[in-house]
Backbone bond lengths (Angstrom), bond angles and torsions (degrees), N, CA, C in turn:
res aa  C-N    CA-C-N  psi(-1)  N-CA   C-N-CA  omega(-1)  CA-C   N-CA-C  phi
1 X - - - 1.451 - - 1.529 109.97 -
2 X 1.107 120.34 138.43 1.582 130.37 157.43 1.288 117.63 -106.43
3 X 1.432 112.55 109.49 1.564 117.56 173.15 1.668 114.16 -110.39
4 X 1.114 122.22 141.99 1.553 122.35 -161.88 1.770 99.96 -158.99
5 X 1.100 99.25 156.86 1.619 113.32 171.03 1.396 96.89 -123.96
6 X 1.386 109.25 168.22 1.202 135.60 -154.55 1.557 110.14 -144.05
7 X 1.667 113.06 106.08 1.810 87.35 -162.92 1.419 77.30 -108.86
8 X 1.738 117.59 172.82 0.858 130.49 166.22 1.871 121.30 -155.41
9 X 1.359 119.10 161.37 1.614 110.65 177.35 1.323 81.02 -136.49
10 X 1.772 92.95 141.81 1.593 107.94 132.23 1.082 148.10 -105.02
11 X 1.695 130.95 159.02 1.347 99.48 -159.00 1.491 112.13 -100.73
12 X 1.779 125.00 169.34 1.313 78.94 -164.96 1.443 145.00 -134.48
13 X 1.138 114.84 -169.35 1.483 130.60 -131.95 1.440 131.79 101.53
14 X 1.648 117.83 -15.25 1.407 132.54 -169.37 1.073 99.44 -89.19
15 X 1.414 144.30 7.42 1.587 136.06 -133.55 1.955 84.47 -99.89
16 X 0.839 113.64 -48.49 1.239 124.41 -173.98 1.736 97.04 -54.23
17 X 1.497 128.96 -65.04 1.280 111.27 -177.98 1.168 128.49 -68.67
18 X 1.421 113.57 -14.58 1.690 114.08 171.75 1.299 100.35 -75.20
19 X 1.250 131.93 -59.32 1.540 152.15 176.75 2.236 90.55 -18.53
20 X 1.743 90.30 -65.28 1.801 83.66 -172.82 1.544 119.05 -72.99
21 X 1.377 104.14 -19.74 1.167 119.37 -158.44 2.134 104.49 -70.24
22 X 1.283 88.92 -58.60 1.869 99.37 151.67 1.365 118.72 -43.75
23 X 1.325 139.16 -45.18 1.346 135.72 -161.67 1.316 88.44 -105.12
24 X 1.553 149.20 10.81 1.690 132.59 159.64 1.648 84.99 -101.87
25 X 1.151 120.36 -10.39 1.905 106.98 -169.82 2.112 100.30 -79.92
26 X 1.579 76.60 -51.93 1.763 85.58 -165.63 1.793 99.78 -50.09
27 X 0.925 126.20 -33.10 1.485 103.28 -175.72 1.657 109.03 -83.58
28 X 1.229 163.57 -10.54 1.074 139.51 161.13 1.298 106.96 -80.41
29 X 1.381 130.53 -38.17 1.403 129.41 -176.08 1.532 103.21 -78.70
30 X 1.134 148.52 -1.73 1.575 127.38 125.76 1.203 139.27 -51.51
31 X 1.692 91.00 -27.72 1.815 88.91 -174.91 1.749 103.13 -101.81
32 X 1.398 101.65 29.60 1.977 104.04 168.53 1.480 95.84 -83.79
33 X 1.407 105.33 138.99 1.414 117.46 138.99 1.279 132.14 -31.63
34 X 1.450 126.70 99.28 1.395 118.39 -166.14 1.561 118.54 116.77
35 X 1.504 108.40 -25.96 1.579 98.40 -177.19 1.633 110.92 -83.63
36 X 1.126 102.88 146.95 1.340 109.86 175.79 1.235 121.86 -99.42
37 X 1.092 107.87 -49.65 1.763 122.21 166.40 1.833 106.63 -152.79
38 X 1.740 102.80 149.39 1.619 112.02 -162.64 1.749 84.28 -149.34
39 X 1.241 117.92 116.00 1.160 125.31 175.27 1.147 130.36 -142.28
40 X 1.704 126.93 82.77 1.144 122.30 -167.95 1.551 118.06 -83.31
41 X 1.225 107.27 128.65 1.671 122.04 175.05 1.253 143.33 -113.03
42 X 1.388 156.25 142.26 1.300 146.59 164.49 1.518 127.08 -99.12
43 X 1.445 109.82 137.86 1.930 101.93 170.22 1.772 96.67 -45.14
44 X 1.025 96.90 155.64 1.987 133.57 159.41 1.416 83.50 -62.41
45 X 1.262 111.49 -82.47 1.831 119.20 -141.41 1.409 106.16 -76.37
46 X 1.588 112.19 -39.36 1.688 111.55 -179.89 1.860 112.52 -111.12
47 X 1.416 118.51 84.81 1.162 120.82 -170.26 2.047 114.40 -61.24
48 X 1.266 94.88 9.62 1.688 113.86 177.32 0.920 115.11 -93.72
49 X 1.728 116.84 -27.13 1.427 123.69 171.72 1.637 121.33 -80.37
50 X 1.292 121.14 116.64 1.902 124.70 176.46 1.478 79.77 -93.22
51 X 1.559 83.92 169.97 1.337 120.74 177.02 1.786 108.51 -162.61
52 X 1.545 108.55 118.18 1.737 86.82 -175.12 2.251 78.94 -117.23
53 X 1.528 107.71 156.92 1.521 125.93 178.24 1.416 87.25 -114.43
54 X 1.031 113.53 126.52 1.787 127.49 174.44 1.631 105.08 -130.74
55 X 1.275 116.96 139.44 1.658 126.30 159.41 1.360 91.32 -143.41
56 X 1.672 106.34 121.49 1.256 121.69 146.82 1.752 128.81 -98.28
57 X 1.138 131.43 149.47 1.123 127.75 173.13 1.442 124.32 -41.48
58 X 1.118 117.63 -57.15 1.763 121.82 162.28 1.475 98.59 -145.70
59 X 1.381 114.41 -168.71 1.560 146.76 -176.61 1.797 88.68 -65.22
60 X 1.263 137.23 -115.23 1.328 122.72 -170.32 1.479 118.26 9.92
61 X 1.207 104.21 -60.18 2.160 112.54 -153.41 1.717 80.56 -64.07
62 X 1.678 113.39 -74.93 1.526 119.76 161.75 1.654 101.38 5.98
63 X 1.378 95.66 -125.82 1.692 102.45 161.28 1.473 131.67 26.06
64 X 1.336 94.34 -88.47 1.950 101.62 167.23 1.326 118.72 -81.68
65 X 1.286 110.55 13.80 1.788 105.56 178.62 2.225 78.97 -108.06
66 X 1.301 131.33 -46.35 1.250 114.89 175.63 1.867 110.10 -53.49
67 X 1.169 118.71 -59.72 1.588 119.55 178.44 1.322 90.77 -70.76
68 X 1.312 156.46 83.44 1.304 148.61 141.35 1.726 113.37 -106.75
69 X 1.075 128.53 122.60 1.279 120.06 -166.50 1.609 110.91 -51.19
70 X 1.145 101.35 -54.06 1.646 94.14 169.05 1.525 116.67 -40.70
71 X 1.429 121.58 -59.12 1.253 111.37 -169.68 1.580 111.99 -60.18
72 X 1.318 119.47 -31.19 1.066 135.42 -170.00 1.958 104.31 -68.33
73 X 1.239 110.75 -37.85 1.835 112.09 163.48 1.185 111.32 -96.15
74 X 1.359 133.53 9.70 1.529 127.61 150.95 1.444 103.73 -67.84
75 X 1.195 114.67 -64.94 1.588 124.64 171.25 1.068 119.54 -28.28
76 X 1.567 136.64 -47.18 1.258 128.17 -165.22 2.082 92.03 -111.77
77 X 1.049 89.30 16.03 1.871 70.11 -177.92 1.643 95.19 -106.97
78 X 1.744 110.05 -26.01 1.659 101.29 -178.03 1.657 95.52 -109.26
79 X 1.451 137.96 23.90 1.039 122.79 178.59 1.778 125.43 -55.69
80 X 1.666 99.95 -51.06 1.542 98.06 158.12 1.020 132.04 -115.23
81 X 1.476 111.91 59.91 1.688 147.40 124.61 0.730 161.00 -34.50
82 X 1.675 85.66 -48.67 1.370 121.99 -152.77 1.768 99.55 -98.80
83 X 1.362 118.80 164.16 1.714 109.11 154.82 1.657 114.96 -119.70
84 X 0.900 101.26 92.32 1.825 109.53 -160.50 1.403 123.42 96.44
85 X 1.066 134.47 162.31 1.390 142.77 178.67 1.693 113.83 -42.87
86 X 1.023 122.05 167.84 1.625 112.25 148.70 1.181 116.78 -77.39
87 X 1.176 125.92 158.92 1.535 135.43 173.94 1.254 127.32 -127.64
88 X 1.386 122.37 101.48 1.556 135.10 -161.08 1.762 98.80 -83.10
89 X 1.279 108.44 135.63 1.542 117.96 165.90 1.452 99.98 -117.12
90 X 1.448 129.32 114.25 0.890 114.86 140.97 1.479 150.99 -78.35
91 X 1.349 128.83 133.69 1.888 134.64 -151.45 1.140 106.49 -103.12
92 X 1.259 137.18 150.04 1.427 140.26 117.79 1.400 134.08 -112.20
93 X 1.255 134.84 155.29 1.258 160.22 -124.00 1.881 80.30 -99.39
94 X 1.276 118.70 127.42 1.251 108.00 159.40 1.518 116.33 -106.73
């Protein structure tokens, strides 16, 4: 399994298009082969702050869910959106 978070900021005023922009992503990238769970979220207190919870089955599913065309026009639709890159943590289960 690969489980990872996904942090993200918007900058602001964008909060709203990242905000939709996450909830048109999460539904095709559930229905990939391989996802286990895709859960995009926001802080309570800082509505600038995303957060997406991802488990994929292994590295492959991973993989083609990053080259996935969708993910690939999420990218360029919140690119200057965004305030810095995304930032992947990867987790494990202790």
């Amino acid at each position: 399994m690969v489980k990872l978070v996904a942090f993200l900021k918007a900058k602001p005023g964008q909060e709203a298009l990242v905000t939709q922009a996450l909830r048109d992503l999460a539904v095709p990238s559930k229905a990939e082969p391989g996802c286990v769970m895709y859960v995009p979220c926001r802080s309570k207190s800082e509505p600038a702050k995303l957060v997406v919870i991802e488990e994929w089955a292994d590295h492959c599913a991973f993989d083609a869910h990053a080259a996935s065309p969708h993910f690939q026009e999420f990218l360029t639709r919140v690119g200057g959106a965004l305030d810095g890159d995304p930032e992947l943590e990867f987790i494990e289960v202790l």
